[in-house]
ROVEXKE-872011 format. One line per 5 residues: number of its first residue (from 1); their letters; for each residue y negated, x, z of C-alpha. Coordinates in Angstrom, 3 decimals. Example, Ala and Ser with C-alpha at 12.3 -4.5 7.8 and 13.67 -1.06 7.14 Angstrom:
BEGIN
1	as	4.500:12.300:7.800 ~ 1.060:13.670:7.140
//
This chain:
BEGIN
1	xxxxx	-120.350:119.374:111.614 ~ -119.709:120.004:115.037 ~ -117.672:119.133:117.940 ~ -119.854:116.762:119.990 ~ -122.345:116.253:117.059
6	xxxxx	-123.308:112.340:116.190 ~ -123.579:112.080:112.266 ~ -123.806:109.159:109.866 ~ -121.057:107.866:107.831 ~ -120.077:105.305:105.091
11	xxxxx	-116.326:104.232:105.078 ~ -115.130:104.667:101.884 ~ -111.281:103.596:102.342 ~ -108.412:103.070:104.630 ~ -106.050:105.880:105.523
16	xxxxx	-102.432:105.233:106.650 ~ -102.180:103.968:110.101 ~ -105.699:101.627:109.339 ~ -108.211:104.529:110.305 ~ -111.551:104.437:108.265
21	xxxxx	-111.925:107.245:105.859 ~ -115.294:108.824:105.130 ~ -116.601:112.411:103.910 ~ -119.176:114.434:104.484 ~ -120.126:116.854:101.800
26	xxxxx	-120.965:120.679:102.713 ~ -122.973:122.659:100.773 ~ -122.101:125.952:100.258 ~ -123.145:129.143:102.111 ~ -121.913:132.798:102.375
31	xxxxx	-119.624:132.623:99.563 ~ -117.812:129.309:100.639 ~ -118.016:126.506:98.078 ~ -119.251:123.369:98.933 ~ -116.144:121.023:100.233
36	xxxxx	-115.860:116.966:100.870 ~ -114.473:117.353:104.768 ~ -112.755:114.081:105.838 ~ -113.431:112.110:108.242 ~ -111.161:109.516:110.490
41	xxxxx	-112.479:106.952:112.414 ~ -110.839:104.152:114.353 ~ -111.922:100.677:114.480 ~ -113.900:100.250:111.463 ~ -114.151:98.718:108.237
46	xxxxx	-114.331:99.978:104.708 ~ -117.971:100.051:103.301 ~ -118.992:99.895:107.396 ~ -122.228:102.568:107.488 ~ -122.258:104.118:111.470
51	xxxxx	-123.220:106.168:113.221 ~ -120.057:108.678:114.488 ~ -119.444:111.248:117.139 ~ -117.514:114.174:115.669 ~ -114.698:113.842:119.032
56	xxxxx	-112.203:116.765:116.926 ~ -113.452:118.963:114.444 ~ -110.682:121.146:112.393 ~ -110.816:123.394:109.513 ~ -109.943:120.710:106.995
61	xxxxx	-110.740:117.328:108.165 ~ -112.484:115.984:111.460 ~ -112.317:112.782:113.770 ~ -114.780:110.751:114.706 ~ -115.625:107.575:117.101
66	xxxxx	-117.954:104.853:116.124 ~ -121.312:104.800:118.097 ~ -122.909:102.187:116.441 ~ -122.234:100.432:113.216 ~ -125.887:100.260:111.596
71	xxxxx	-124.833:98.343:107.997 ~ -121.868:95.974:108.564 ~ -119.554:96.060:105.309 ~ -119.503:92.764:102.791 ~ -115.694:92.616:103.113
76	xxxxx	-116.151:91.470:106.915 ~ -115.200:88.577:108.505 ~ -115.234:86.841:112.183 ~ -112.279:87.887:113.991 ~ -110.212:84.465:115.159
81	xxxxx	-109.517:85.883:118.544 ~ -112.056:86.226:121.047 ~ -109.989:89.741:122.318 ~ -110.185:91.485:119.327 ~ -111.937:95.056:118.985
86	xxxxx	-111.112:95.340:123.293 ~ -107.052:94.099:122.492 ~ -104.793:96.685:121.262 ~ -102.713:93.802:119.652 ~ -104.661:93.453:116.636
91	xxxxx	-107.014:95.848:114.422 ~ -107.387:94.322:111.503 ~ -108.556:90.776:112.250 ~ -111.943:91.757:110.459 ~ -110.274:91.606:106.622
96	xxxxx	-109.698:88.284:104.668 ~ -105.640:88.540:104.472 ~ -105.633:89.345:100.813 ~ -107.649:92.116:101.174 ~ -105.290:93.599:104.049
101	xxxxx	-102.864:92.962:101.352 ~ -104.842:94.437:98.230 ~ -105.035:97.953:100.935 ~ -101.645:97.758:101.790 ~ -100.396:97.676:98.229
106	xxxxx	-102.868:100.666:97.618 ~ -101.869:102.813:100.377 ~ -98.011:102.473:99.793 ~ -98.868:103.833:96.245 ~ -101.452:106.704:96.704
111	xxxxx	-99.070:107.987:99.602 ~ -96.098:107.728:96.785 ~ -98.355:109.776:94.596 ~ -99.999:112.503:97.369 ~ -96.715:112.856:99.060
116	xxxxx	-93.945:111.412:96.620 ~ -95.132:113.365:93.423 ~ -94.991:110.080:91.634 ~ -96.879:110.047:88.623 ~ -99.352:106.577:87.488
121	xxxxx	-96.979:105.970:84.606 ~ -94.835:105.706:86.615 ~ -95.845:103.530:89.202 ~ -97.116:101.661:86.303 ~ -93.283:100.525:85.641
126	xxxxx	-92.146:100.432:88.959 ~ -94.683:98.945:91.706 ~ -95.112:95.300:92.493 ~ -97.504:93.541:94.159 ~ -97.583:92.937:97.606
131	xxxxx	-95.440:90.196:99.437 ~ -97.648:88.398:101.987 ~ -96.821:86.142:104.517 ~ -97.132:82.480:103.937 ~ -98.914:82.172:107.420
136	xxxxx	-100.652:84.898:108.573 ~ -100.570:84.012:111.814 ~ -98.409:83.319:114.845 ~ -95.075:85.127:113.310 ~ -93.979:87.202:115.947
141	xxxxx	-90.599:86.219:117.300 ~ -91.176:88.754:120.247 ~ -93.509:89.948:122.350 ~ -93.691:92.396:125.147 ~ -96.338:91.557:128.312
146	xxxxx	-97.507:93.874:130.902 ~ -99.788:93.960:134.131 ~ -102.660:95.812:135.506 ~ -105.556:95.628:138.136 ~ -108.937:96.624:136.620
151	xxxxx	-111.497:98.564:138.736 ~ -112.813:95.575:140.737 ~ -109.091:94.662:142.197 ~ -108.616:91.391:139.691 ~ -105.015:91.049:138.111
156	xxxxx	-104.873:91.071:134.561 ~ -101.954:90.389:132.354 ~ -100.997:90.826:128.555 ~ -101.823:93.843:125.579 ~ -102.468:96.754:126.503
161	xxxxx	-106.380:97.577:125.732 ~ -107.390:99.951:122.387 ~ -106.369:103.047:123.317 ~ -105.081:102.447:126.901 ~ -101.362:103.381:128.236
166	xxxxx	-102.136:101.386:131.492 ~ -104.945:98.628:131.423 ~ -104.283:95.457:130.181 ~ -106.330:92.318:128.165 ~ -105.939:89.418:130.404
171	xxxxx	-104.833:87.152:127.135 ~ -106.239:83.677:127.155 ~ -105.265:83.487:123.469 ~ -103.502:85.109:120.674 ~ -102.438:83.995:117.521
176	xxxxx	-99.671:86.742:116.669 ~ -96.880:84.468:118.202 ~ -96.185:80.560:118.612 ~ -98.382:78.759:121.036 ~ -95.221:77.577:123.202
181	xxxxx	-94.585:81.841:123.784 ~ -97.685:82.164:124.925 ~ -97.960:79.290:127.791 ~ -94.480:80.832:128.844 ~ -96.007:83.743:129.531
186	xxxxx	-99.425:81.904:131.040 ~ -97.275:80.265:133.415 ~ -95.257:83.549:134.365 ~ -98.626:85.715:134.751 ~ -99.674:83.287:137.300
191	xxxxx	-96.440:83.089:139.153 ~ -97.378:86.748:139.651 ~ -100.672:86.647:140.594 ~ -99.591:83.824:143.801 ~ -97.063:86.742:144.669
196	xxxxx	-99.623:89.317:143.924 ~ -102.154:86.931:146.698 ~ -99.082:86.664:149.264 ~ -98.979:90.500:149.533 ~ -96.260:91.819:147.296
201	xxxxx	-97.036:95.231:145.310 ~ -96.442:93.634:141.834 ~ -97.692:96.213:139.398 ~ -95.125:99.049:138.455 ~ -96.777:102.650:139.224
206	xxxxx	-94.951:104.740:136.593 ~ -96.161:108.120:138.834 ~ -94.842:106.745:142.138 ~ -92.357:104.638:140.973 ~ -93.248:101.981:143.413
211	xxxxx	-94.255:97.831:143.027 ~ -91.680:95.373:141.064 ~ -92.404:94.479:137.384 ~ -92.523:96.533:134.403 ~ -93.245:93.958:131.979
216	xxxxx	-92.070:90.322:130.657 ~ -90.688:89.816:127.263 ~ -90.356:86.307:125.337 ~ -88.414:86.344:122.210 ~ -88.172:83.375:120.275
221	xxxxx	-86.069:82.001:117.427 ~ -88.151:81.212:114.600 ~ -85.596:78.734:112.625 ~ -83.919:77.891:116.039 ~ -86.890:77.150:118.461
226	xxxxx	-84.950:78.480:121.044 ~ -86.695:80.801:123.677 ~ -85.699:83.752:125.994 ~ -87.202:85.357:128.665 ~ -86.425:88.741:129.770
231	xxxxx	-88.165:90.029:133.312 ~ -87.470:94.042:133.885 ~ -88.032:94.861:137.678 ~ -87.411:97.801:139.758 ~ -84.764:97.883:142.262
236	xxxxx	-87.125:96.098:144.869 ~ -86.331:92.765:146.108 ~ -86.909:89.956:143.413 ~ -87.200:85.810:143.983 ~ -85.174:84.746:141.499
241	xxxxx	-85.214:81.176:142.356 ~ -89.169:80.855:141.957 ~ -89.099:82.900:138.846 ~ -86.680:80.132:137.534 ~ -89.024:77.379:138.892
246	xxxxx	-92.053:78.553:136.961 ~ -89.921:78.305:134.056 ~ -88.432:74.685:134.324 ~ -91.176:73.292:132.449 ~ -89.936:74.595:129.289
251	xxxxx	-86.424:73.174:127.872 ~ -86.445:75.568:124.893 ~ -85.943:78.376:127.089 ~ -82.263:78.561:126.602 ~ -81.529:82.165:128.283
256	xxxxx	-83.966:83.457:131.230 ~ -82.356:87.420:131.506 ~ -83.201:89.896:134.686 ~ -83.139:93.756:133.867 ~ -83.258:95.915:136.855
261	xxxxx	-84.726:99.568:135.939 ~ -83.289:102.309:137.496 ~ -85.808:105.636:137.901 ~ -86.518:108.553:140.195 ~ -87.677:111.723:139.475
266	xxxxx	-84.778:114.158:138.538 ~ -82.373:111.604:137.521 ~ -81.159:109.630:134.581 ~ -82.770:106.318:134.012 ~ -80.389:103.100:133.591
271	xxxxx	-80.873:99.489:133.379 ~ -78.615:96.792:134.742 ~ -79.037:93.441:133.013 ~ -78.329:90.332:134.783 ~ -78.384:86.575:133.320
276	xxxxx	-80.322:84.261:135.396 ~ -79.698:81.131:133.347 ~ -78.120:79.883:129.674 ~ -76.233:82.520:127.850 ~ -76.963:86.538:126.962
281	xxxxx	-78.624:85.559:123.786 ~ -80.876:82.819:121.985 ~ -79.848:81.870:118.630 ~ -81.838:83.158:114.901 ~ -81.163:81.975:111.489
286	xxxxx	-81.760:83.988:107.881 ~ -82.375:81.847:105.537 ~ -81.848:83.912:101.600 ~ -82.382:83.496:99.015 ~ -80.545:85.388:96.243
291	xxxxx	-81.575:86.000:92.549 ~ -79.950:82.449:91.584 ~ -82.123:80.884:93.751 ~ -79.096:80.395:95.839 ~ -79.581:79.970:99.774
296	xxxxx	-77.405:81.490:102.295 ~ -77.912:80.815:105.542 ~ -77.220:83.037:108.506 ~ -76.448:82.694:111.830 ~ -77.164:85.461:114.496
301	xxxxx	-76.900:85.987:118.627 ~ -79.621:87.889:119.793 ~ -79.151:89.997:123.223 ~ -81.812:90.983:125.128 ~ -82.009:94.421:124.392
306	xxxxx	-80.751:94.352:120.676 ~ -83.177:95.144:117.676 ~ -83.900:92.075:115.395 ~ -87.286:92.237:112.846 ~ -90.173:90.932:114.757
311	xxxxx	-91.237:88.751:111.733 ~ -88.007:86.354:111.014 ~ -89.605:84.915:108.086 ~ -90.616:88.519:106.525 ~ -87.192:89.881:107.390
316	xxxxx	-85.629:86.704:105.278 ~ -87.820:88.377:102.519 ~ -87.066:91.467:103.211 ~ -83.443:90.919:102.810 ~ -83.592:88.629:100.007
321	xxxxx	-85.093:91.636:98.032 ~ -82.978:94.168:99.263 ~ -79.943:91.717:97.742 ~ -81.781:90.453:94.254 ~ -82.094:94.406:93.629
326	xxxxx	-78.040:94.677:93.993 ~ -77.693:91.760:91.919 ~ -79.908:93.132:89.501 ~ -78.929:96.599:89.188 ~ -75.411:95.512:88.543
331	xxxxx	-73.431:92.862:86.759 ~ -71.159:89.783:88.785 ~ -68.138:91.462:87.583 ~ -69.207:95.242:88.852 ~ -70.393:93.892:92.470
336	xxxxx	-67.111:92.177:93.165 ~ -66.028:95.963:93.119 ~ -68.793:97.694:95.223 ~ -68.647:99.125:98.541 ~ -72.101:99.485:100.084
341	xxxxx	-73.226:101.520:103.254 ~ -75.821:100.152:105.707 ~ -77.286:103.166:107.349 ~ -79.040:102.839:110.888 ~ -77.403:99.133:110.497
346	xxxxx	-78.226:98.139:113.860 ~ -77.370:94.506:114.456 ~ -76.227:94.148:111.144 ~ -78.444:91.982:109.896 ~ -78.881:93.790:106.426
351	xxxxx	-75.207:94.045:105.921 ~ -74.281:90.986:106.218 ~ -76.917:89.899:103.976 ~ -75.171:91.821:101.477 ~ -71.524:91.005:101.909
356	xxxxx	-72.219:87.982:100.187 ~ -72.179:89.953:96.683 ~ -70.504:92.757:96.916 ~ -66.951:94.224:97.863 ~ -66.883:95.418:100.919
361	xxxxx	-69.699:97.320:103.331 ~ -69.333:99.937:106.170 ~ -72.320:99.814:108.677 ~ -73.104:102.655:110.560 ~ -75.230:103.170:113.861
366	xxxxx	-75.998:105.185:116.591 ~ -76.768:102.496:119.324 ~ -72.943:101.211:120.641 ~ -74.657:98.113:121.997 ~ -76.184:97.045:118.374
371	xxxxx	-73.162:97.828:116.927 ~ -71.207:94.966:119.123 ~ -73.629:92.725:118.523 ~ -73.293:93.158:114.812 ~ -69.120:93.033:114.999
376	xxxxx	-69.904:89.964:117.294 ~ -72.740:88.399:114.180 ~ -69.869:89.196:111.503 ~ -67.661:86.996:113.024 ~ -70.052:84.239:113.712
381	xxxxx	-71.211:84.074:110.050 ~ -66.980:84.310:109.183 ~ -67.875:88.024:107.042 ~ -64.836:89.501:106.493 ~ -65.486:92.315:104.038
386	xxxxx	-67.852:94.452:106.363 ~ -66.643:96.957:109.127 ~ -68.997:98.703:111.851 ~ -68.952:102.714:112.968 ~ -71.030:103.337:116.321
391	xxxxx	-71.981:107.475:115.890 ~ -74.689:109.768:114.693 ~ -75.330:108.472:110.783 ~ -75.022:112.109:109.787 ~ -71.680:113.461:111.389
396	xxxxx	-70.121:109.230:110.662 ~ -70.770:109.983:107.058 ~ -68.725:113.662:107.282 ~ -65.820:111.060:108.489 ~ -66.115:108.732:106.091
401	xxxxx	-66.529:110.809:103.028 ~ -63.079:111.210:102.261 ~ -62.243:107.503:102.857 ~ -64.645:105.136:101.767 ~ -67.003:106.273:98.231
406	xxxxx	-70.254:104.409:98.389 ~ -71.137:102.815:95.485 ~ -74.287:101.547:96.913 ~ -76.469:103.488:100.113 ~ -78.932:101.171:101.568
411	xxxxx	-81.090:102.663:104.522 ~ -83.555:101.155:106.888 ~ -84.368:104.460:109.232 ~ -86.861:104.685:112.039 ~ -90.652:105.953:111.234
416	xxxxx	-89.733:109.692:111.151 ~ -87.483:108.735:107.806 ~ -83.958:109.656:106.953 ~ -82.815:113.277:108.410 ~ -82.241:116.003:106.529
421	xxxxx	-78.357:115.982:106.788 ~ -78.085:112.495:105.696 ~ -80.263:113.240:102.720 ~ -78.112:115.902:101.799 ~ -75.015:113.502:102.104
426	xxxxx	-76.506:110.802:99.955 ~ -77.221:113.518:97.358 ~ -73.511:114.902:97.077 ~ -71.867:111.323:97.526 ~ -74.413:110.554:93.948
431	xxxxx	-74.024:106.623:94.763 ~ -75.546:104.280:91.558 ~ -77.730:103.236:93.714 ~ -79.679:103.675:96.706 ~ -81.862:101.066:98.525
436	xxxxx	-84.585:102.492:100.743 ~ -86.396:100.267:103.281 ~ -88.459:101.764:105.589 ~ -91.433:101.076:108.025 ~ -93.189:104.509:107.411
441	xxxxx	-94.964:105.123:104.005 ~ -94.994:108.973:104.636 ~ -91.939:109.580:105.527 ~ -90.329:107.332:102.633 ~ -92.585:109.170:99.796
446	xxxxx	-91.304:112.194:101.218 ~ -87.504:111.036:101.006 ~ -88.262:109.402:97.733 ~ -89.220:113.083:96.526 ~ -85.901:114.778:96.765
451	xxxxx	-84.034:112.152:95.668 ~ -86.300:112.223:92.476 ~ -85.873:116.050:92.046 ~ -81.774:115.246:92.607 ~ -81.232:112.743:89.813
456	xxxxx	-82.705:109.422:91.565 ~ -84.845:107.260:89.285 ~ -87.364:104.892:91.332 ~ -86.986:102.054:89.565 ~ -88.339:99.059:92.010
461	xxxxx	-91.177:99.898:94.952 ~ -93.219:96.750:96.875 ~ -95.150:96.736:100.138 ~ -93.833:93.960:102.576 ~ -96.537:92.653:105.420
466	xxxxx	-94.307:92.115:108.504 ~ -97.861:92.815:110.852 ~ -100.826:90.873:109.509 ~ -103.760:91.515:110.998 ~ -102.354:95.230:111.554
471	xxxxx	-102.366:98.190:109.314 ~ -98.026:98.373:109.395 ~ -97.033:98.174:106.256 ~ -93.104:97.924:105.332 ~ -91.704:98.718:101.957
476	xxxxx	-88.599:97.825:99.845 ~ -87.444:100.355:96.828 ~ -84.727:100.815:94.869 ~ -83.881:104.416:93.065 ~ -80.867:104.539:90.825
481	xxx	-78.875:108.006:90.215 ~ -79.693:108.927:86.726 ~ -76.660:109.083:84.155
//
C-alpha cells in the first residue's frame, strides 16, 4: 500500500467513532512476516466492497476514502433524509436502528476488552444490552444553525457539510429534532437572506472578524413544549425588532435570547447575553423512574448557555439507571446514610436525581455559571440535602477530603475521561461505590482499568443511544470497591 494508491476493500466492522474497518493482508518479504494492516474509511457500511484511495498510510494502520462503492452491503437501507451522505448531521442513517444498536453494544465491549483488560467472563456477568430509544427520530432538544455562501454567491443555512468547518447544507428537512424547531429556524434563515438581499454582510468571517451572525440556536423542552431561541452576533448593529417579528408566529417560543460575541485578534473573547423577550430560560422536566417503579418528576430552568443532555428522554434513562444501581448496590436503610459526589455536576441534573435516595450529595464543577443554575434547579425541585462547589474537580476534592467521606463517586466527565489527579483521589477516598457515565468508550475502558487493578469490581456496564442515526455511543457502569 501506498500513499495515493486506489485499492479494493471489504468492510468488515465498525471502529469507534463509526469509521469502516477493513484489512489488507501483506505477504511477507525480506524477513518481515506477513501482517493484516488496517484500514479506516469514512462513510461506509459494514460488508460495503469499494474501491479506496489510501489518503494516509502509517506503519501500522492506513486511511482511506471511498471512490466508489462497487457491492453495496445487505445490511443497507434508504436513508430518510434527502441530505444525508452531503450533511454532517447524520452518518448512520444507512443501518436499520437495531443494528446501530447491535454495533453499539459491540463496540462498548471490545473497547472494554482492547483497552479495559476486561476479560469475556467477565463481561459475560456484567454487560447488558443496549438501551435504545423509543423513537429514533426527532429527539434533539437543541440544535445549533449556521450560514454560508457556496461558490455561486447563493445563501445557505443549517449543518455544516461532511467534513467542512465552513460550508453549510441548506436544510429543507431533518428528522433529528421536532418539526416545530425546524420551521423556527426556516423562518429565521429567511429573515436573513431579505437582510442578506438589502445589503447587510450577514455571514461571520472567523479570519476577518467582520459580518453579524455566528449562528442560531433553538432549544426546546421536550416534556414542556416550550421553545428558545438564542441569536449570537458580533458587535455590529442588530434589528432586534424584525428578528422578534419573524418570530411572532410561534407562541411556544417562550424566551428569544441575544448574545453579542466579543473577538479581535490579541484579546480575550467574551460574550454579553441580552434577553429580547420571556425569561433567561425555557422550562425541562425528568421524568424517573426508580427501581420501585416509582416516578419522580423534575423540574429544571434552562439558560442559554448552560449544559443540559441533548436527548431529554435518553437522559431520563440515563438517570434512572444511574439511581436503580444506588438502590441496588445498597439496602433502604444504608442509603438513608450515604453521601454521594457528583463530579463535573454541571447543572445538576444527576444530583438531584439522586438526592431522592440517599443522604446527602456534594456536586462539584468547574463552570461558575452551571453551578448557579444547579443551586437555582435545587431549589426549584425543594432538594435540600445537596450542596454545590464551583472549582477544578481535582484541587475541590483536596478541600473536601477532610470534610465530607464519599460513600458513593458518581462521574459524568467530558470525552478525554476523568484526569489523572481525580483518579488518584477516588482511589485513596476507596468509596463502595463508584458510578461512571461517560460519552467516550476509550477513555472510560481506560479509567475502568485502574480502578480494576485498585480494588474496583465492574459489576454493571450498558451502552445508552443518546445519537441515533450517529455512531455516539454513551455508557452507564457501576464498579464497586472490593472488600
Amino acid at each position: 500500500m501506498k500513499k495515493g494508491e486506489i485499492i479494493p476493500v471489504k468492510i468488515e466492522k465498525f471502529a469507534l467513532g463509526g469509521q469502516g474497518l477493513a484489512f489488507v493482508e501483506t505477504a511477507a518479504h525480506d524477513g518481515v512476516a506477513a501482517r493484516r494492516i488496517p484500514v479506516f474509511v469514512d462513510d461506509i457500511c459494514v460488508d460495503d466492497e469499494a474501491d479506496v484511495r489510501i489518503i494516509t498510510k502509517k506503519n501500522s494502520f492506513a486511511e482511506g476514502r471511498v471512490q466508489k462503492i462497487t457491492q453495496g452491503s445487505g445490511e443497507r437501507i434508504a436513508s430518510r433524509c434527502v441530505h444525508f451522505g452531503v450533511c454532517g448531521g447524520c452518518t448512520w442513517q444507512f443501518l436499520p436502528y437495531e443494528k446501530q444498536l447491535k454495533w453499539k453494544e459491540q463496540l462498548v465491549r471490545e473497547t472494554l476488552q482492547h483497552v479495559g483488560g476486561m476479560s469475556d467472563e467477565v463481561l459475560r456477568e456484567v454487560f447488558q444490552p443496549a438501551c435504545g430509544c423509543d423513537d429514533p427520530w426527532f429527539y434533539r432538544n437543541k440544535m445549533e444553525w449556521s450560514f454560508s455562501v457556496d461558490r455561486d454567491g447563493a445563501f445557505s443555512g443549517g449543518f455544516h457539510m461532511r467534513h467542512m468547518h465552513y460550508d453549510t447544507v441548506n436544510v429543507q428537512e431533518c428528522f433529528l429534532q421536532s418539526e416545530p424547531s425546524v420551521a423556527v429556524f426556516k423562518k429565521v434563515r429567511e429573515y436573513f437572506e431579505e437582510l442578506r438581499r438589502a445589503g447587510v454582510d450577514v455571514i461571520y468571517n472567523s479570519k476577518t472578524h467582520r459580518g453579524l451572525v455566528h449562528s442560531v440556536y433553538v432549544r426546546e423542552g421536550k416534556r414542556t413544549g416550550e421553545m428558545m431561541v438564542i441569536v449570537q452576533t458580533t458587535p455590529e448593529k442588530f434589528d432586534v425588532e424584525g428578528f422578534l417579528k419573524v418570530l411572532s408566529d410561534f407562541p411556544q417560543i417562550v424566551s428569544v435570547v441575544h448574545v453579542t460575541v466579543f473577538e479581535q485578534n490579541g484579546t480575550p473573547k467574551r460574550w454579553e447575553v441580552n434577553v429580547l423577550k420571556g425569561e433567561e430560560f425555557y422550562r425541562e422536566e425528568l421524568w424517573i423512574r426508580d427501581s420501585g417503579d416509582r416516578e419522580i418528576r423534575l423540574q429544571f430552568q434552562v439558560k442559554p448557555q448552560a449544559f443540559f443532555q441533548p436527548n431529554t428522554m435518553m437522559a431520563e434513562k440515563i438517570y434512572g439507571q444511574a439511581l436503580q444501581l444506588l438502590q441496588g448496590a445498597f439496602s433502604a436503610e444504608e442509603l438513608r446514610g450515604v453521601c454521594a459526589y457528583d463530579l463535573y455536576c454541571g447543572t445538576g441534573t444527576i444530583g438531584i436525581v439522586l438526592s431522592h435516595a440517599v443522604a446527602s450529595v456534594v456536586g462539584v464543577e468547574l463552570n461558575a455559571s452551571a453551578i448557579e443554575s444547579a443551586r437555582e434547579n435545587a431549589v426549584l425541585n425543594d432538594v435540600k440535602n445537596i450542596e454545590f462547589h464551583v472549582g477544578d474537580v481535582k484541587k475541590v476534592l483536596d478541600e473536601l477530603e477532610s470534610t465530607h467521606a464519599a460513600d458513593v463517586i458518581v462521574v459524568d466527565p467530558p470525552r478525554n475521561g476523568l484526569e489523572e489527579k481525580v483518579v488518584e483521589h477516588i482511589i485513596r477516598a476507596a468509596p463502595r461505590a463508584i458510578v461512571y457515565v461517560s460519552c467516550n468508550p476509550a477513555t472510560f475502558a481506560r479509567d475502568v482499568k485502574i480502578f480494576a487493578a485498585n480494588g474496583f469490581a465492574l459489576t454493571f456496564v450498558r451502552a445508552y443511544d443518546q445519537f441515533p442515526q450517529t455512531a455516539h455511543i454513551e455508557t452507564v457502569a457501576l464498579l464497586k470497591k472490593v472488600a
